[in-house]
C-alpha positions in Angstrom: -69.0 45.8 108.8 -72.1 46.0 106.1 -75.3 47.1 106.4 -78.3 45.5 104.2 -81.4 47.4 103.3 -84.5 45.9 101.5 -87.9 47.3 100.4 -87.0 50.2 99.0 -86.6 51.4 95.3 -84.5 54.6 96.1 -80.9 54.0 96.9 -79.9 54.4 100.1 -77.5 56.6 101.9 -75.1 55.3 104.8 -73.4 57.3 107.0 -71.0 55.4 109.5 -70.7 56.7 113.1 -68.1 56.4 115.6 -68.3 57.7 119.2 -66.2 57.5 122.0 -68.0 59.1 125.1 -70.7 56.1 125.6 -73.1 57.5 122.7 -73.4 60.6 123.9 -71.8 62.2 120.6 -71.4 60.6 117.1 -68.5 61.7 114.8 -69.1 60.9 111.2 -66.5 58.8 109.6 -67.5 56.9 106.6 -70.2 56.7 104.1 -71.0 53.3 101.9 -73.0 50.3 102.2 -69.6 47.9 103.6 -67.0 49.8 105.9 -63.6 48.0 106.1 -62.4 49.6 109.9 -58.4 50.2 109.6 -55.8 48.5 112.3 -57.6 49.0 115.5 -55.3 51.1 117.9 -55.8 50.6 122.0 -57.6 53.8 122.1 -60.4 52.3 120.0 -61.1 50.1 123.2 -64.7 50.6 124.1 -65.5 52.8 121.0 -69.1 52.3 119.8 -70.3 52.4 115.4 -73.2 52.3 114.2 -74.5 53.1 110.9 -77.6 55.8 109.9 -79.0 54.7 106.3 -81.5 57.1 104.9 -83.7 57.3 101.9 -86.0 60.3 101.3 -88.3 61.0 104.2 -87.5 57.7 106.4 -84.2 56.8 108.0 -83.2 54.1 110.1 -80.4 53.5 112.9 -78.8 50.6 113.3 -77.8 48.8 117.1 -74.4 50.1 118.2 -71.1 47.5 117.9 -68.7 48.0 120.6 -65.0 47.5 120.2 
């Protein structure tokens, strides 16, 4: 997964989220502009990512994935 972010001249920051009760919670799990997942297990079924990206004073979330 990647993440592209435009009209900025501060460098963003990305924080990769993973939850696993319907969006209800979000469990960090990686930071970077591309996150390569790992071998998918069967419990990852359903689990949702999305990605926060934040630059000072302004942040933006993106859509959830689903697996």
């Amino acid at each position: 997964m990647a993440a592209t972010v435009t009209g900025t001249t501060y460098t963003p920051a990305f924080v990769w989220q993973k939850s696993l009760d319907g969006g209800t919670t979000w469990v960090p799990f990686g930071t970077g502009l591309v996150y390569d997942t790992p071998p998918l297990a069967v419990s990852d079924n359903g689990a949702m990512i999305r990605v926060i990206v934040s630059v000072p004073g302004a942040y933006a979330i993106s859509d959830t994935a689903t697996l």
